[in-house]
N, C-alpha and C positions, 0 to 999 in steps of 0.2 A: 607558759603554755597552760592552758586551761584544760580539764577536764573533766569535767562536766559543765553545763551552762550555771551561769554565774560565777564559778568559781576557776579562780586564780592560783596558778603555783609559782611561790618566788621561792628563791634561794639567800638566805642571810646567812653568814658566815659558817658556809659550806653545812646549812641544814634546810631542809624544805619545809614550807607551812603553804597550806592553802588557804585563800581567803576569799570567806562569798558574799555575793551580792556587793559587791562593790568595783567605783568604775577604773578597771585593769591599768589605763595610765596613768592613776595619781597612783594607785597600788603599787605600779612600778619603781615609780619615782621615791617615792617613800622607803621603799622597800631598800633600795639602791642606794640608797641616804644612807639608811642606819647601816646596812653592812659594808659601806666604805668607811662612815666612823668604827666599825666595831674594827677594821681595820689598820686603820690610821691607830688604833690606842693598841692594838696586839704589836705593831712594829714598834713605838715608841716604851711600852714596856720590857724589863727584860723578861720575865716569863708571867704567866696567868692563865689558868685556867677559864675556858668559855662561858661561865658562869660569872667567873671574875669580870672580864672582860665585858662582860651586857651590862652587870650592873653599871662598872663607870662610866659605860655608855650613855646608860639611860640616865645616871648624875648629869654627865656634859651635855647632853639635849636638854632633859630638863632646867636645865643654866641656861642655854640659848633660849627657850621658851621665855622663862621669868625676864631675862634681860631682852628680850622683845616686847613683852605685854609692858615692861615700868617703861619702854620707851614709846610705844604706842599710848602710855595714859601721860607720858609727858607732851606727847605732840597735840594730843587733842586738848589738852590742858593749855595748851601755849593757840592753838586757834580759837578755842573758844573765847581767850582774852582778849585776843584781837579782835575778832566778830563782834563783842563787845564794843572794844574801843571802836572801830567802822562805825557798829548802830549810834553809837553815842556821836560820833562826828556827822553823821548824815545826819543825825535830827536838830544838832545846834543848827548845820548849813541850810536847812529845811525852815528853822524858826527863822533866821537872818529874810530869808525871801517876803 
């Protein structure tokens, strides 16, 4: 729910922040994210304080981060060799003609 224009009130684990000038569904969506991990790590430990609990939060995103960019620099890494190999195949099959 918004309260003034531009700005957003979400709720993460059971505290409000508002956030302006940005677009309300990814805010959402984000928002909904972290406080169903901070979630998911509050029932999986036996106790922790909410300070506790963000930080391993933000460890375990930041892990999903790292281990999505080294696989995003692998994937572009594995097409750009190909793209290679193609140019180099199209241009033997180009000299053959």
């Amino acid at each position: 729910m918004a309260t003034e224009p531009d700005t957003l009130s979400v709720t993460i684990f059971g505290s409000e922040y508002k956030i302006k000038g940005a677009d309300p569904e990814y805010i959402g969506e984000v928002a909904a994210y972290v406080d169903a991990k901070m979630r998911e790590l509050e029932r999986r430990l036996s106790s922790g304080s909410p300070a506790k609990i963000a930080i391993l939060t933000s460890l375990n995103i930041a892990d999903e981060l790292f281990r999505e960019r080294k696989e995003k620099d692998r994937l572009v890494t594995d097409l750009k060799g190909k793209a290679k190999t193609l140019g180099q195949a199209l241009d033997a099959s180009l000299r053959e003609d």
